[in-house]
N, C-alpha and C positions, 0 to 999 in steps of 0.2 A: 790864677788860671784854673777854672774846672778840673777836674781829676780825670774826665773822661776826654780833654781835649789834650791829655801832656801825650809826646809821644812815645812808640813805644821801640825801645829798645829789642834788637836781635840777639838774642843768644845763644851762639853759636853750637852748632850739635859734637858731643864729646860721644865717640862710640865706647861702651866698656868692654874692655876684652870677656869673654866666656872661655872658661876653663872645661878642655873637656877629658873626660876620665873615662878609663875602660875598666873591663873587669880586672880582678886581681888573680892571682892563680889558685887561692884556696877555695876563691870564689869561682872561676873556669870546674876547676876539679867535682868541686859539688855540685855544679851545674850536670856535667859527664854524668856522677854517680848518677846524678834521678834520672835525666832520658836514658840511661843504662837500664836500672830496673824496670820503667815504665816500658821501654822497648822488649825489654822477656816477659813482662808480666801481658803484655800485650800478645809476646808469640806464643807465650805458652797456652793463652785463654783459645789464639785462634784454630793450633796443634789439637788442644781437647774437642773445641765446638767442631773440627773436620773428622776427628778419629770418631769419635761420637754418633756423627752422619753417617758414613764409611758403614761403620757397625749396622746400625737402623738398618741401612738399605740393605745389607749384608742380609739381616737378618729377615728381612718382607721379602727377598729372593727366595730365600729358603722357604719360611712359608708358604710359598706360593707354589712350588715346584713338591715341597712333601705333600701339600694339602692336593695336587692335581694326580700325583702317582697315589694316594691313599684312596683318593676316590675312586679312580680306576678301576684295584683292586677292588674295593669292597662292591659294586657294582658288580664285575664278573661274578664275584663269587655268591652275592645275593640272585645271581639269577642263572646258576650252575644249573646241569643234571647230576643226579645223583643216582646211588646203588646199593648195595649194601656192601658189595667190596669195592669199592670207591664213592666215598660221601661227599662229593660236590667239590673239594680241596684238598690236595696234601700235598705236605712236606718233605722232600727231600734234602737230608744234610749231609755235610762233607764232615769227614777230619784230616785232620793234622794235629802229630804230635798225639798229645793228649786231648786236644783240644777239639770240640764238635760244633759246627756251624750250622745252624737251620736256617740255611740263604737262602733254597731254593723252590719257591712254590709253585705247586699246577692245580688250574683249574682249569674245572670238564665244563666245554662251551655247552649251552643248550641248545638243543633242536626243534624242542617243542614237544619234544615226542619222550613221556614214561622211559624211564631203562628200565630196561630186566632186573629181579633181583641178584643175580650175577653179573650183569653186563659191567665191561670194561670199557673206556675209551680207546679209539684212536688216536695216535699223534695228532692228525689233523683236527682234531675233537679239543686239542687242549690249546692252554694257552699259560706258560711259563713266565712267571717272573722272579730274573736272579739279575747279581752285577755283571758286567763287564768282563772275563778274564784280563781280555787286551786294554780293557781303559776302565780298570775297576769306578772311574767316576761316575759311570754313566750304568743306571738301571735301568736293562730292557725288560722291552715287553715283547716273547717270541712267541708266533704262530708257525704251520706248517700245512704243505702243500697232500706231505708224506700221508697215505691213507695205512701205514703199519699198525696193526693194532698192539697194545700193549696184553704182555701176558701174566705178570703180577702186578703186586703193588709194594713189592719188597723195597727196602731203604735202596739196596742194588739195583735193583733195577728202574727204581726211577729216575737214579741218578745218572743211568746207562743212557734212558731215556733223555735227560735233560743234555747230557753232554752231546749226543749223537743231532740234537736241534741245533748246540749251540755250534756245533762243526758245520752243518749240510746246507748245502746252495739254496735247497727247496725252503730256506723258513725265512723268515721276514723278521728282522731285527729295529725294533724302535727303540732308541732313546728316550725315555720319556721324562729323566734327569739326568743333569748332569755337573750334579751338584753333591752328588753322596761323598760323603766322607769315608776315608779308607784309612786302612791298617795294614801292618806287615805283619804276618807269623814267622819272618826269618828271624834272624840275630840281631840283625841291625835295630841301629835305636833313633834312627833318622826321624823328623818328624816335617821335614818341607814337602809340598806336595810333588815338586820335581824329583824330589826323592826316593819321594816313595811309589810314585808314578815309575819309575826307575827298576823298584826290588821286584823280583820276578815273585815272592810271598804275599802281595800285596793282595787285597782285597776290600769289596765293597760292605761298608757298613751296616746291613740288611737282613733283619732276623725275623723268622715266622713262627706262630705255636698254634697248632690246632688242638681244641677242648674242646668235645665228644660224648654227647649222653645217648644211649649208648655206647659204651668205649667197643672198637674191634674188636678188642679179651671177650668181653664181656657176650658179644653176638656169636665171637667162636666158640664160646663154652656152651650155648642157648644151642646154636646148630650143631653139636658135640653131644645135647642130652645131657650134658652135665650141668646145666643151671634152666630153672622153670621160666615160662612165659611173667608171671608174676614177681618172681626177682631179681628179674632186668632191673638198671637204675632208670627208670623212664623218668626227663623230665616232667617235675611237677605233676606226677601222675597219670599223665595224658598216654594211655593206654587202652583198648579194650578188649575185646573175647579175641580180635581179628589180626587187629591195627594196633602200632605205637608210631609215638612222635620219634623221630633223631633228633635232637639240637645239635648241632655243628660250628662253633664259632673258631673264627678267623683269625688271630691278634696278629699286627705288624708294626714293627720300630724303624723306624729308617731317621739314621743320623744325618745329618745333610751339612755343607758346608758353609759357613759364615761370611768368608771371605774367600779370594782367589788361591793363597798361599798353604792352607792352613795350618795357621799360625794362631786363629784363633779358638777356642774351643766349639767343640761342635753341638749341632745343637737337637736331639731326639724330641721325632715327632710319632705317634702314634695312632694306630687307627687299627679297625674292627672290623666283622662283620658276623651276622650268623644267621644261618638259615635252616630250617626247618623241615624235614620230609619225613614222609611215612615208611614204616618196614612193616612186612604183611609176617604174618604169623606161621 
């Protein structure tokens, strides 16, 4: 019989068992350790890439809030009236302790209108900027109603002058940061901002320096008879038989805050200004 006609035989299905195996425990164990590491190295990448951001923005606030109150400043002051016993800006500082603050500056608004080479401002002429006492975070900017005129320009009394704005109904207080960074001149060694927000020493991080050619000295010695028209320091020469130049520059630091606590270092920004007027002879 053909090979292809034999029949064909069924053979019956044998199932083979499958053996099934799980892990071991040195094998569980090691499994643990890795997603262990992989899990911190994971949080700690995400802990850096957040604190990082956190920072960044931290830091483009502050920017943003030094870089709007610098310009402020420097504007007023580039477009001051001036005198010869008040040159367009000055500084009023505090002490404590040993310690001296040049927080406080005033500039003489313009009117449009020449001063006299005597004339003085009004209160209502100026326009002040210090920190906060009650919320040293925050650098105002104070104007006033007050038509008092000022009668020197003594460190006292300008300072008389600044406090007396920062007390009185009539002035108008802007925030225009509120971001400064502050310090305590008490004892304490606190450094949270609840803290220090807290210490009655505290205060806003905020310093001014005005540089002067001719210096004050130098123009009371001229109107004194004791120093000639020719050895004034006039900048860059710019002098004649009549007239000299003043140069008057502005410098201001303002620290400002990084973060909400600060906890992190803070970060000084700086800015300028100077303007230029004549003193007659």
């Amino acid at each position: 019989m053909p090979m292809s006609h034999l029949p064909l035989k069924s053979v019956p299905f044998k199932t083979v068992p499958i053996r099934q195996r799980g892990f071991t425990l040195p094998e569980l164990l090691c499994a643990v350790a890795i997603l262990t590491l992989l899990a911190g190295a994971m949080g700690t990448l995400s802990y850096g890439v957040s604190t990082a951001g956190d920072f960044s923005r931290g830091q483009n606030e502050a920017a943003q809030h030094a870089r709007v109150a610098l310009e402020r400043i420097r504007r007023n002051v580039l477009g001051s009236k001036a005198s010869e016993s008040f040159p367009g800006c000055m500084v009023a500082s505090t002490t404590v302790a040993s310690y001296t603050f040049p927080d406080r500056l005033l500039i003489w608004k313009s009117d449009g209108v020449l001063a006299s080479a005597t004339e003085l401002p009004n209160q209502s002429d100026l326009i002040v900027y210090t920190y906060n006492p009650s919320n040293p975070v925050e650098l105002l900017e104070i104007t006033t109603i007050d038509n008092t005129p000022l009668t020197g320009t003594s460190n006292a009394e300008l300072n008389t002058v600044v406090d007396s704005l920062l007390a009185s109904p009539n002035s108008t207080k802007i925030a225009i940061t509120q971001r400064l960074d502050i310090a305590t001149t008490g004892n304490g060694t606190v450094i949270r901002l609840d803290d220090l927000l807290a210490d009655s020493g505290s205060r806003g991080k905020i310093r001014h320096r005005i540089i002067m050619s001719p210096t004050a000295a130098q123009w009371s010695e001229y109107r004194a008879n004791t120093r000639t028209w020719a050895n004034i320091d006039w900048p860059l020469d710019q002098y004649g038989t009549s007239i000299g130049s003043r140069r008057v520059s502005c410098l201001t630091e303002i620290q400002m805050l990084a973060d909400d606590n600060s906890e992190k270092p803070a970060i000084p920004f700086f800015g300028s200004a100077t303007k230029v007027y004549q003193l007659a002879k």
